[in-house]
C-alpha positions in Angstrom: 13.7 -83.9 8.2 12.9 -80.5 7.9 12.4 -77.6 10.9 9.4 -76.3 11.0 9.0 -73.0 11.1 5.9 -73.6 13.1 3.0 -71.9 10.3 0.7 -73.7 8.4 1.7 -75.6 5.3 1.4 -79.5 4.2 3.8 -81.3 6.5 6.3 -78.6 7.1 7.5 -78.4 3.8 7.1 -75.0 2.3 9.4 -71.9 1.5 9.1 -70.7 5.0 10.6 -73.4 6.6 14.0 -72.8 5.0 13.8 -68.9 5.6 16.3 -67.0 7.2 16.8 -69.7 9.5 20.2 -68.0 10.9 19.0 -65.0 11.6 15.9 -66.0 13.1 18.0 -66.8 16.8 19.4 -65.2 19.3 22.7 -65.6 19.9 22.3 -67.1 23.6 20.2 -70.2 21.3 23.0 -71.1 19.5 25.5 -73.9 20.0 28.2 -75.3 18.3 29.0 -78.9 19.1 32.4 -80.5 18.2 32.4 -84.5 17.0 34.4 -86.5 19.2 36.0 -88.4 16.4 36.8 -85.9 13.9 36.9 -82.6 16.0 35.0 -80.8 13.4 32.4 -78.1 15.0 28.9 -78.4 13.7 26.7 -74.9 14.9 22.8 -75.4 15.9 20.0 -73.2 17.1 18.4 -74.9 20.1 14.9 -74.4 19.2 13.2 -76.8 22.2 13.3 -78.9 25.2 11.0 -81.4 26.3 11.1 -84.0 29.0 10.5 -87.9 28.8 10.6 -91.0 31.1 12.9 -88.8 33.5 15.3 -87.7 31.0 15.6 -84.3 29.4 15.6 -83.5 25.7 17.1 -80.6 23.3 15.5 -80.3 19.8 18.5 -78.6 18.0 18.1 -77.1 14.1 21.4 -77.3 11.8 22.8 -73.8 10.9 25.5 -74.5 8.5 24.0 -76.6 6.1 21.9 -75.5 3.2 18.9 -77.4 4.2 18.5 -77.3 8.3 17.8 -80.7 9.4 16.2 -80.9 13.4 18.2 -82.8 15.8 16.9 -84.6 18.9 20.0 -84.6 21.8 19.7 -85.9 25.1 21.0 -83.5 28.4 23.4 -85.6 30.2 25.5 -85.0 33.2 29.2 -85.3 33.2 31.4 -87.2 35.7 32.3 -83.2 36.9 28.7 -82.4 37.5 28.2 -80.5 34.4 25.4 -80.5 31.8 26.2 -81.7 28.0 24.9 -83.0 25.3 24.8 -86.5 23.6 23.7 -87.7 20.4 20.9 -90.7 21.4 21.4 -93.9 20.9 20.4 -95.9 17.6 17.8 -98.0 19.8 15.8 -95.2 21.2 16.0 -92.7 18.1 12.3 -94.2 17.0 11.0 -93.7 20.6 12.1 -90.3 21.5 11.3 -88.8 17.5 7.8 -90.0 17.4 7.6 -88.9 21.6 8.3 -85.2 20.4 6.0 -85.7 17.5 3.4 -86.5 19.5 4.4 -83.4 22.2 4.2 -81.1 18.8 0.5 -82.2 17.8 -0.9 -81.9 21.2 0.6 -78.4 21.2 -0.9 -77.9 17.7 -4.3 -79.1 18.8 -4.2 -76.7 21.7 -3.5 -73.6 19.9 -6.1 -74.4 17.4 -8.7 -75.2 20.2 -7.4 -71.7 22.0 -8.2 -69.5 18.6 -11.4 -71.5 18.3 -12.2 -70.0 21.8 -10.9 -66.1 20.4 -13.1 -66.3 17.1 -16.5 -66.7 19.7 
C-alpha cells in the first residue's frame, strides 16, 4: 500500500507520493520500533491517529524502505502503565484498514465540501 501524500492523483499512486518522504517529518514524528523476534529496528513517521470501538490507533509510514508502505498499529498499555505499540492482530487487520479508509474519505469529502463553500 502506498502513503498518500494527501494531493490529488488516481488512488494515491503518483510521483508525489514517494517524494521526499524522510524529510517531510519532524523529528518528534518519528519512531523506530524494534521486532521482538529478530531485534532488528525498523524507523517510521507517525503520520496519524484515529480512534475506534474504544481503542486507539497509529497510522505509521515506513522510512527505510524504498517504497514507504503505511502501517496501521494499535496504542496499548503495558503492565508498567506505559503506552506502546503493537502490530494488530491478523483477525482485525480487514476491520480496522477499511475503518481508517472510511475516516480518510469522510475527511476528503469535507475538505471538498469546505472549498466548495470558499469558491461562493
Amino acid at each position: 500500500m502506498l502513503f498518500d501524500c494527501g494531493r490529488s492523483c488516481e488512488g494515491g499512486d503518483c510521483d508525489n507520493c514517494e517524494e521526499g518522504i524522510e524529510g517531510t517529518y519532524d523529528d518528534e514524528a518519528i519512531i523506530t520500533m524494534v521486532d521482538a523476534d529478530s531485534g532488528e529496528e525498523y524507523q517510521f513517521a507517525l503520520v496519524d491517529d484515529f480512534e475506534y470501538k474504544d481503542e486507539s490507533y497509529c497510522v505509521l509510514v515506513t522510512l527505510d524502505e524504498e517504497d514507504p508502505e503505511m502501517v496501521i498499529t494499535k496504542v496499548v498499555k503495558t503492565d508498567d502503565g506505559e503506552e506502546c505499540l503493537m502490530s494488530l492482530e491478523e483477525d482485525e487487520e480487514d476491520e480496522i484498514y477499511d475503518e481508517y479508509d472510511r475516516l480518510c474519505a469522510e475527511a476528503e469529502l469535507e475538505d471538498e465540501e469546505d472549498f466548495s463553500d470558499e469558491e461562493e
